[in-house]
N, C-alpha and C positions, 0 to 999 in steps of 0.2 A: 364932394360937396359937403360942406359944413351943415353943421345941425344950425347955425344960424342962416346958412344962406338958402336951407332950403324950407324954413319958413315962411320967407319971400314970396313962396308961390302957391302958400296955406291962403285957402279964401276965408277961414278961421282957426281960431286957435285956442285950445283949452287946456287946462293942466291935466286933466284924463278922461279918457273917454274908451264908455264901457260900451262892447256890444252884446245887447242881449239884457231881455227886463224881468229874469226870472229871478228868484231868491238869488244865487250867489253874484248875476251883475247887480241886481239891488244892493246888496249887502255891500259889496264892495264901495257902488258909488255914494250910499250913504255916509259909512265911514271917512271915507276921503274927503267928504264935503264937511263933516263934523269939523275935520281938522284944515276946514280952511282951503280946501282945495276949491279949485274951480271943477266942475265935473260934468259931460254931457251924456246920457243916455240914448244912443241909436236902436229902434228895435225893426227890425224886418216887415212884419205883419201890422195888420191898425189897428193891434189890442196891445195892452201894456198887462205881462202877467206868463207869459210861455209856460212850459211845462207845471211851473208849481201852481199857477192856477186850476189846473185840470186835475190835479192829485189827491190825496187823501190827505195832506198837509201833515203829516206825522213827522216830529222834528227826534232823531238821536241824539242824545248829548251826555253821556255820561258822567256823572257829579256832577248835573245841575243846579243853578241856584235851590230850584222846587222838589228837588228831592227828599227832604225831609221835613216837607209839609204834609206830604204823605208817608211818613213814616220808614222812608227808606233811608239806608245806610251805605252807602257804597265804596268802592274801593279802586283806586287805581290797580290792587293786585289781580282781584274778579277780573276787571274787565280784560285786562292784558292777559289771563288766562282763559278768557273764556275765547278772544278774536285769536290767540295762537293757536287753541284747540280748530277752531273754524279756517284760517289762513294756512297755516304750517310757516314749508318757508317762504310761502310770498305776500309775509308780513312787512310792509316798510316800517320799521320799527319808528325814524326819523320823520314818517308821514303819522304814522299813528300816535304818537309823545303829541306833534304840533296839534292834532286834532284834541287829544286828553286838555292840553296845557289851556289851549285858546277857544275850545267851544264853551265851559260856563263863564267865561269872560266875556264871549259874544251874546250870550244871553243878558246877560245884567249890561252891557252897554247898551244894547237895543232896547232892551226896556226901557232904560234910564234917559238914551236920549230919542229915540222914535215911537211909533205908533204900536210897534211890534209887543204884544202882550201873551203869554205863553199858560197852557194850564197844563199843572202834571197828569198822569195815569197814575193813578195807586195801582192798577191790577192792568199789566198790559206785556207778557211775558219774551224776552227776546224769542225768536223763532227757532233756536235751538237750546229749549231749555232742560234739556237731558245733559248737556254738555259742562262741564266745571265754569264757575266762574259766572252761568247766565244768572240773568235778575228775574222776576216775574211782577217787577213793574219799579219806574221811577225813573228810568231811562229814557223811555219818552215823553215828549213834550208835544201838546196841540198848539195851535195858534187861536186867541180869544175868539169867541163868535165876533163878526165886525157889521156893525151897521153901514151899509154902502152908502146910505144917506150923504155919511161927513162927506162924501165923495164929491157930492153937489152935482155940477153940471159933468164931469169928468167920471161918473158911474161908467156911461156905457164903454169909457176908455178901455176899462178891464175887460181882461179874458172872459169869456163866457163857461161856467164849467159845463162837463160834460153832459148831454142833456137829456141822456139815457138815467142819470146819475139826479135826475131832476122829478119834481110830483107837480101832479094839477099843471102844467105846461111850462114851469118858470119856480119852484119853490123847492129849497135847499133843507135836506134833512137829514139827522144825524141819526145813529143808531137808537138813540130813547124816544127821537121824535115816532120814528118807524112806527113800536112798540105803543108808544101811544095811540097812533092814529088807527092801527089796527084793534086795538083795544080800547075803542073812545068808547061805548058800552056797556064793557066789563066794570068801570069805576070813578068815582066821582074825579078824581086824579085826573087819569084818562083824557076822560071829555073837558075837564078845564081847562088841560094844557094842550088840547088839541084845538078847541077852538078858539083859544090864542092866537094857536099858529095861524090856523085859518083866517083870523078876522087882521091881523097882520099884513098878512098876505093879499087878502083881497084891497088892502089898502094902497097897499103897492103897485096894485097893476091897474088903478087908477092913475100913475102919475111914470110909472116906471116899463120896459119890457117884461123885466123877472122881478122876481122879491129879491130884496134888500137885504135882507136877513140872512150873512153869507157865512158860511164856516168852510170849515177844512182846510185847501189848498188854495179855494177862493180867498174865505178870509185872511189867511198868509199874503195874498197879492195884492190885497184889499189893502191890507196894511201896510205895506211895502209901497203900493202906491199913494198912499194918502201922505206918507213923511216924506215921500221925494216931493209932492206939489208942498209940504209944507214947506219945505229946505229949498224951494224952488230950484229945483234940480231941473233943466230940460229936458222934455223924453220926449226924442222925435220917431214917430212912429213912419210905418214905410219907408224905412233908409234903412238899403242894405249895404251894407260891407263888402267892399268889392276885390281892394286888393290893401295891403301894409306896406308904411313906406317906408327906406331903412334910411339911414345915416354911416354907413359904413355895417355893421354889424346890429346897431341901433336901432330899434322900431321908434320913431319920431310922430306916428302918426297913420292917416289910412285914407287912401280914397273911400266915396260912398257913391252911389247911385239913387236918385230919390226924381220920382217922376220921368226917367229916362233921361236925367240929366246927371252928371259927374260933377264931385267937387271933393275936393282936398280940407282934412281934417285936419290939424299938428295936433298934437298930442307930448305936452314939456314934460309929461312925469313919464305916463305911460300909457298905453293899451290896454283893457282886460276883455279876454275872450269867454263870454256868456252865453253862447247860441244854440244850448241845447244838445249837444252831440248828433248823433248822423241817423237816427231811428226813422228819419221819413228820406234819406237818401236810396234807393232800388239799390244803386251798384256797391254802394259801402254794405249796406246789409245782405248782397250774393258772397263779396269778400267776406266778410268778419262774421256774418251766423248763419248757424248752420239751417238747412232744411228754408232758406228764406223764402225758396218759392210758395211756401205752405203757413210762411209768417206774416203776423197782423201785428201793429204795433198801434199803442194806445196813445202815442205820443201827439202832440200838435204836428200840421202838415209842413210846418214852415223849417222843423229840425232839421234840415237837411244838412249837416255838419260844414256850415260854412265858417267854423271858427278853427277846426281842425284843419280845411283845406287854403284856409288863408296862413295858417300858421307852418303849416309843410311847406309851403312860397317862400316862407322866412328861414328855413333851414332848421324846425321843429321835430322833434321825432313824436309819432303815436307807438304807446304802448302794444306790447305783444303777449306779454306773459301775466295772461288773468284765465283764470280759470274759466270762465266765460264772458263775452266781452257785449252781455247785456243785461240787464235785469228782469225776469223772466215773468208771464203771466198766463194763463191759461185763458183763449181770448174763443166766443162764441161770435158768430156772424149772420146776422140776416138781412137777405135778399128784400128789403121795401115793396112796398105796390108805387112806387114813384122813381124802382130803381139805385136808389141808395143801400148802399152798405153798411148798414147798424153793427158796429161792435161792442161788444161789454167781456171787461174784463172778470171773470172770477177768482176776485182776490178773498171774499174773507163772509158772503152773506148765503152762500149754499152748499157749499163743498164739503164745508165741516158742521152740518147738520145731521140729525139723524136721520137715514133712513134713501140714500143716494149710494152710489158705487160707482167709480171710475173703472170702463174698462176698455180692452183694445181691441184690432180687429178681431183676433181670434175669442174673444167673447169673455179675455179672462181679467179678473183686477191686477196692476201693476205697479200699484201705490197705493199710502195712505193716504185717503182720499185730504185728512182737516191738516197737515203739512201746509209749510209755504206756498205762494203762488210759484216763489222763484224755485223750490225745489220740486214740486209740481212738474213741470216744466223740463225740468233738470230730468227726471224721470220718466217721463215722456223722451225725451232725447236719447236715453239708454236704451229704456224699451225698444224701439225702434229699429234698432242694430239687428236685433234677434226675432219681433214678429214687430209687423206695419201696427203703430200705434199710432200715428199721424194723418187723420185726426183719430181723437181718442174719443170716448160718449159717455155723458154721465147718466144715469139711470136713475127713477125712482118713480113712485107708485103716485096715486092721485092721494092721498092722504099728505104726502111730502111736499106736492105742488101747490096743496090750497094754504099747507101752514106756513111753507117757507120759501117760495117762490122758486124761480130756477132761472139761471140767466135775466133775459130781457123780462120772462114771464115774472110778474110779480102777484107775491101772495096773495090769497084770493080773488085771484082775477074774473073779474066778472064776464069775459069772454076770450077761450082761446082760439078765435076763428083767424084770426090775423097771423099768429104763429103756425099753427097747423097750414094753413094757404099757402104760407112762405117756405113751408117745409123746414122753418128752424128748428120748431118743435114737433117732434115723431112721436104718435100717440098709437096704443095699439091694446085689446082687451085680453089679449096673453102674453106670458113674456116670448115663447114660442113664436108667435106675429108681430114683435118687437123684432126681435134677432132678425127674420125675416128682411120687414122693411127697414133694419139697419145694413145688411147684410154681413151682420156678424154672426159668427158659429152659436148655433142654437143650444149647441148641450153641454157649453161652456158658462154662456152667458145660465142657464138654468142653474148649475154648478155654482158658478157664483151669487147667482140670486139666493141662492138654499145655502151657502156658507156664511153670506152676510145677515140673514135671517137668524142662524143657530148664534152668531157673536152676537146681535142683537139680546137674544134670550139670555144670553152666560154674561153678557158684559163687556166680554175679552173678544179682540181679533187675532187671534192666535195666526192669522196671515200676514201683516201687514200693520197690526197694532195700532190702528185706530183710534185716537182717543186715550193714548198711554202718557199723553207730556202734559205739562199745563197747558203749553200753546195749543194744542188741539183743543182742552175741553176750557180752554179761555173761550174759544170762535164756537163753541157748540152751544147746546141749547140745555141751558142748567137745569129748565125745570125737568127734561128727561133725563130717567134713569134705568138701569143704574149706569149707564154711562152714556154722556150728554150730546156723543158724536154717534154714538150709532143705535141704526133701528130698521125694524123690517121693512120689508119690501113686499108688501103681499095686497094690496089693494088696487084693483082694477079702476081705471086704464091704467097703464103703464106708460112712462113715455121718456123720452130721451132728446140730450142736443150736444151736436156735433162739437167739440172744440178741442181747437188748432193753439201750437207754441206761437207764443206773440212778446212784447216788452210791455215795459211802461218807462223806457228809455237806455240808454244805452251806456255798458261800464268803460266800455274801451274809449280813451281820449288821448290829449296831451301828457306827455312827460311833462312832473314839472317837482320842484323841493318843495320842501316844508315853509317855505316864505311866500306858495303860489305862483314863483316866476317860471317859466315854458325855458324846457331845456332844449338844446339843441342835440345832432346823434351822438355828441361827444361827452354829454350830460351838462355840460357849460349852459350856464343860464343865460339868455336870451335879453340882453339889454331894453330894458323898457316893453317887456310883453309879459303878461300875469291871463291865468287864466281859474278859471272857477267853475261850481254846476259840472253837469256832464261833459264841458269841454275837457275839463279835467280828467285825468283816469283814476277812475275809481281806488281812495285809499282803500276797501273791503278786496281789491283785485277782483272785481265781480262774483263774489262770494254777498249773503245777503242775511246777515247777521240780526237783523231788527227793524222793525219799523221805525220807517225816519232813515235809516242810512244813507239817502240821497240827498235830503232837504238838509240833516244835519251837517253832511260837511259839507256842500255846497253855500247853506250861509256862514260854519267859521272860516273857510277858506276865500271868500269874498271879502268878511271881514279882516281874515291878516292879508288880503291884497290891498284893501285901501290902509291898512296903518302903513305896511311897506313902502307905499305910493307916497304917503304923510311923512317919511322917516319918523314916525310916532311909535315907540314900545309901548306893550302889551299894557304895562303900569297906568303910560301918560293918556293911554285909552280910556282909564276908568271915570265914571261920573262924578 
């Protein structure tokens, strides 16, 4: 059957149609539509926003426009020495050029033609900055704070972010807000920019669920969603993806599901697969990671890799050779009084503070504590082989918990009855009675309490080296010294909380080139199917080089899927 005759039995027809409304199917259908495309967006769930809304919105893009607005210089040689130090050889050299060549491209287009507004980091160090070639800031990019306002009637469309990750029941804050409001007090600063936020906010939930006032991974969606309603882009929400329909070897199109009813999509350019990869899928996560019984993923529920498994129907290959085939987080859980399961990930607001210690069951530390989440993680997984480190328990004193919170518990919390109830948090008035009711080895964890104490005093973690890269004493707390990651552990109670390997989404995906089109097992590109986001497999090969490495090439690989979709070169894209 002809690609025209099986239009025939399209109950519509579009020139592309994206599944999946995170950055990289955003970015794609934006593009596409820029250049004149007709373009539909189907998303699963009845929020517009999937994973990037939930995230910390941190974008990679090395030599971007904003880079030397803050005074950086960068290089295409750094950066290709610094990802082959980290990669070896499972650098796509071909996926990495397209990523250098086309992500500050896709920044100055998005700027120039949508809502997407970008601020550099002067100081924000890739995560392995000991290594040749890392930067200690200019490489990443934020998305502007966004007023949900513009949003209008279409606010509650978007994602709701995390809401462990939320204050006062509904308001969104960034690391100086924190500092502020902990500090409203301390100076006239302080309390005027805190009751800013405050009086903001209270205005908000006169008219709204949450406050308006969105950043990070929100504002990313926030904004991503405002330029599709401006481009009147359709984005039908509850419509899943059910199967793709070929024309011979050709993806022409796809069935959907929407209310328990079927219908037929055509699709003249192409397909692009946005769904998030497979991080809420059980049986993909027993196959592809490891220890899954004991894993939490921080991902939305709806990832269930339904763009992977519709693309394997099409005669797609998923990648095999990634070092690991997820992006890793150290993830705490508590047990509710209603029953639910609270997670928070420990990415970057206690770990690498002073005055904490990660250790295992046998009582002893296994890691640097202010490292990655994703090497975190990674090391937890080693450990493990050799003494049960799974779950693994951070430790630190009452002086550590009033200034810098721990997990769910947040700094000076004015009651820990609710954690101590739930057993998330384990309080005890010697570390001997910690060990105890952890039931880790008591003369280990003592040993380690007293070796974290003396590096404390010198400076140096002569175990583990704590606080020796920039990226550690970037995440630590500058005003201690002499070094801003570590500090004793001597102040009664004591207390500790369990945490288990988990994601914040998944590297393993589609094959696919440097143009974003989905290979088949013969590596032959797949006629009218492009895939983006973590449907993709990860150009880092599940290596985790910097903040932003998911959101960075998930939006420029959206982006060269709709110029591909356009027959538009990189040039006829600019503004």
């Amino acid at each position: 059957m002809s690609a025209a005759q099986a239009s025939q039995h399209f109950d519509e027809e579009h020139d592309v149609v994206v599944v999946g409304s995170g950055a990289g199917g955003m970015a794609a259908a934006l593009t596409a539509a820029h250049h004149g495309l007709d373009v539909l967006v189907i998303e699963k769930t009845d929020s517009i926003g999937g994973s990037t809304a939930v995230s910390g919105g941190a974008v990679w893009i090395p030599m971007n426009p904003h880079s030397r607005e803050v005074g950086v210089e960068d290089s295409r040689e750094a950066v290709l020495a610094y990802l082959q130090a980290i990669l070896g050889n499972r650098m796509r050299r071909d996926m990495i050029d397209a990523f250098l060549d086309a992500g500050p491209r896709m920044v100055s287009f998005m700027e120039s033609n949508t809502a997407l507004r970008f601020v550099p980091r002067a100081v924000s160090p890739d995560y392995q900055s000991n290594l040749e070639g890392a930067s200690t800031g200019g490489r990443t990019i934020d998305p502007a704070p966004f007023d949900g306002r513009e949003l209008g009637e279409n606010f509650n469309l978007l994602r709701n972010p995390i809401a462990e990750f939320l204050v006062f029941g509904g308001m969104m804050v960034g690391r100086k807000d924190i500092d502020s409001l902990l500090g409203i007090r301390s100076s006239w600063a302080n309390f005027r920019d805190s009751t800013k936020l405050l009086l903001r906010y209270g205005l908000d939930r006169l008219r709204y669920p949450r406050g308006t006032r969105l950043l990070m991974g929100n504002a990313l969606a926030g904004r991503l969603l405002k330029s599709a309603l401006d481009r009147k882009i359709p984005l039908r929400t509850r419509t899943a993806a059910a199967k793709l329909l070929l024309d011979g070897p050709r993806v022409v199109g796809l069935e959907v599901e929407r209310d328990g009813l079927i219908s037929r999509i055509g699709a003249r350019r192409g397909v692009v697969l946005a769904t998030g990869g497979f991080p809420a899928n059980a049986a993909m996560q027993a196959d592809m990671l490891p220890h899954a019984d004991q894993h939490y993923s921080m991902a939305p529920i709806g990832n269930t890799g339904d763009g992977l498994k519709l693309a394997r129907e099409a005669g797609a290959s998923i990648e095999t050779d990634n070092v690991g085939n997820a992006f890793w987080t150290p993830v705490s859980v508590m047990r509710d009084r209603d029953g639910r399961d609270i997670r928070f990930p420990h990415l970057i607001l206690d770990r690498q503070k002073p005055g904490v210690i990660a250790v295992n069951h046998a009582g002893r530390r296994f890691v640097n504590e202010a490292i990655s989440y994703h090497e975190f993680v990674e090391a937890m997984h080693r450990a493990h082989e050799s003494e049960p480190t799974i779950p693994a328990y951070l430790v630190c004193d009452a002086s550590f918990l009033r200034n810098y919170g721990l997990g769910l518990v947040r700094p000076a919390a004015r009651s820990l009855s609710r954690f101590l109830d739930s057993g998330y948090l384990v309080a005890a008035n010697t570390v001997a009675e910690l060990a105890r009711k952890l039931g880790v080895d008591a003369v280990n964890l003592a040993a380690s309490v007293a070796q974290m104490n003396q590096a404390a005093a010198s400076g140096h973690d002569p175990a583990f080296g704590k606080g020796s890269t920039a990226y550690n004493r970037y995440l630590g707390d500058p005003a201690h010294q002499p070094n801003p990651c570590l500090g004793p552990i001597e102040t009664p109670p004591f207390y500790a909380v369990r945490v288990f390997p988990g994601d914040i989404g998944t590297a393993a995906g589609l094959k696919t080139d440097a143009k974003a089109r989905v290979l088949d097992d013969e590596r032959r590109p797949i006629p009218g199917l492009f895939a983006s986001g973590n449907d993709m497999n990860s150009i880092m090969a599940g290596a985790y080089p910097g903040a932003g490495i998911t959101l960075g090439p998930a939006l420029t690989f959206g982006y060269i899927a709709g110029l591909e979709l356009a027959n538009a070169t990189q040039d006829e894209a600019q503004p």
